[in-house]
C-alpha positions, 0 to 999 in steps of 0.5 A: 292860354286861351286855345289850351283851355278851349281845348280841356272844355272840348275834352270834358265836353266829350265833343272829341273824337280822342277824348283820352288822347287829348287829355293826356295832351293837355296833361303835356301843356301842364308838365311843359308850363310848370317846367317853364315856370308858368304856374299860374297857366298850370294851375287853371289847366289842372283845375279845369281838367278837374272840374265837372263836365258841363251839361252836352252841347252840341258841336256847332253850339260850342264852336260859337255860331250864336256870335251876336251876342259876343260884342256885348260883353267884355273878357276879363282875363280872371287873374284875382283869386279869393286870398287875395281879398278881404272878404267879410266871413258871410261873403267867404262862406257863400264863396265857398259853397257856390264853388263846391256846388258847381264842381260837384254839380254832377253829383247835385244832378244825381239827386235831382237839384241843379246848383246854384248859380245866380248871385246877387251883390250889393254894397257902398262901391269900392268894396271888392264886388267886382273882385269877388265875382273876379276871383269865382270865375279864377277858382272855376277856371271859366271865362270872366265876361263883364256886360257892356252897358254902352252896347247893350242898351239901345234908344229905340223901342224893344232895341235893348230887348232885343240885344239882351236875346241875342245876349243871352243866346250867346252866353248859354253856348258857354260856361262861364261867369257872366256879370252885370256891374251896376245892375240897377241900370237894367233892374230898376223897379217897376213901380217907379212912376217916374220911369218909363214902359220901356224900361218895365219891358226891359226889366220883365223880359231881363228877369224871364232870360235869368230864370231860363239860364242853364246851372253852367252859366253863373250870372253875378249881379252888382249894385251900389243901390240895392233899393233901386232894384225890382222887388222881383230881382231880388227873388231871381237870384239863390245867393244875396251877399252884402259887401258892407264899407269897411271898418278902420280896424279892416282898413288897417290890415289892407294897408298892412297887406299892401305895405308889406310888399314895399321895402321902402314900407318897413316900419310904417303904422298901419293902424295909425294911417288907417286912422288918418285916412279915414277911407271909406272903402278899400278902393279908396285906400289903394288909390292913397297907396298907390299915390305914395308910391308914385310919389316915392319912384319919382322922387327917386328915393329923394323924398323918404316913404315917412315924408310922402305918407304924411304930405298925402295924409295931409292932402287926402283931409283937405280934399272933399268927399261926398256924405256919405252914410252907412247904406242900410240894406233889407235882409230880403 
């Protein structure tokens, strides 16, 4: 799938010498993937072809000789789509608008505004941020590259800078979705005494290589600590979406979400278990979701899906759980 795509970026890249030519090729890989059943595959290549040429580059750009900065970050193959998740409805309409803007960024071009493309998330973890910058990145059709902390940052003075340049270089040679999980681990505030210039530098130089990103890189941001991060980190992102823990009432329709895909389910109260659970997040209910499944293939049908939900009730209000409080975010 991955020479496929390369090759509808090179099409709309207008690199080729056949542009025509190759894109009725590609249109072939489409036909021949949807004959085999291959929908998922079909339906990337068709929105791929679809989607707004990005910005010219040029030949040796695109064929990747800035490769230093590869080893930084992480493919993801983006597979979650956003009907997959439950999103609160400011999160659904600010994911809709970043993906109008960035298929239709030739037409924002034409009247002189480029679209946005940094976004920030922030939230109680376990909520879907990863997810949701996941599912961006199916709907565009464009890689899904996570940065990798243990690469990234060094322990000797201007290191971490100077991988972050070569981050960077890399990543403005493709259009992509490029995301920092935990971000407050290299936008911590400046003012921090407790910190040291090193870090400072790291943070200033990070927020001068956000704003030269070209529109066709959409940088994702999250964090669990919205009150760690530079004051100025917030002004560098257009999007600020809050992922707030969920209500048990929402618990209770991903549980149903969930057990609607079991047979051995059937029957099962949601609402009830939801109740019970008292989960904090929708990480922590499909963790006790897939515990009862485990349970269930094990004992081999042995135990009913009634036994095991309310022995793992029974262990989840027994296990500690840190205190946590609501996090209360300012509407910056």
């Amino acid at each position: 799938m991955a020479n496929a795509e390369q090759l509808v970026s090179l099409v709309r890249s207008g690199v080729t010498g056949d542009k025509e030519a190759l894109q009725k090729i590609v249109e072939s890989i489409v036909a021949d993937a949807n004959s085999k059943s291959h929908h998922i595959l079909a339906d990337r290549l068709k929105r791929a072809l679809a989607a707004p040429p990005q910005p010219s580059l040029t030949t040796s750009r695109i064929m990747g000789n800035d490769q230093a900065g590869r080893q930084l970050i992480h493919e993801i193959e983006p597979r979650r789509q956003l009907s997959d998740l439950l999103l609160p409805e400011a999160a659904q309409e600010e994911a809709r608008n970043l993906i109008e803007e960035q298929q239709r960024a030739d037409v924002l071009r034409a009247h002189g505004i480029e679209p946005r493309h940094r976004i920030l998330l922030s939230g109680p973890p376990g909520n879907g941020k990863t997810s949701f910058a996941e599912a961006i990145a199916e709907s565009l059709a464009i890689p899904f590259y996570v940065v990798r902390y243990d690469a990234l940052i060094g322990s000797y003075l201007g290191e971490t800078n100077a991988r972050l340049r070569k981050l960077f270089d890399y990543i403005k040679t493709i259009r992509c979705v490029l995301f920092f999980d935990e971000f407050d681990a290299v936008g911590k505030e400046r003012g921090d005494d407790h910190e040291t210039g090193e870090i400072k530098r790291v943070v200033s130089f990070l927020l001068m290589q956000i704003d030269h990103l070209p529109s066709y890189v959409v940088i994702m941001a999250a964090t669990n600590h919205a009150e760690l991060l530079d004051r100025a980190v917030w002004r560098r992102f257009q999007q600020r979406i809050l992922f707030p823990a969920p209500t048990e009432a929402q618990i209770a329709v991903y549980l149903d979400r969930v057990f609607s895909n079991w047979e051995e389910a059937k029957g099962a109260n949601p609402k009830d278990i939801a109740h019970r659970l008292q989960a904090r997040s929708y990480a922590e209910a499909l963790d006790f979701c897939q515990t009862v499944k485990r349970r269930h293939i094990l004992s081999f049908s042995q135990i009913t899906f009634k036994d095991i939900v309310k022995n793992e009730l029974y262990l989840s209000q027994q296990s500690v759980k840190p205190e946590v409080d609501s996090i209360i975010i300012r509407n910056y």
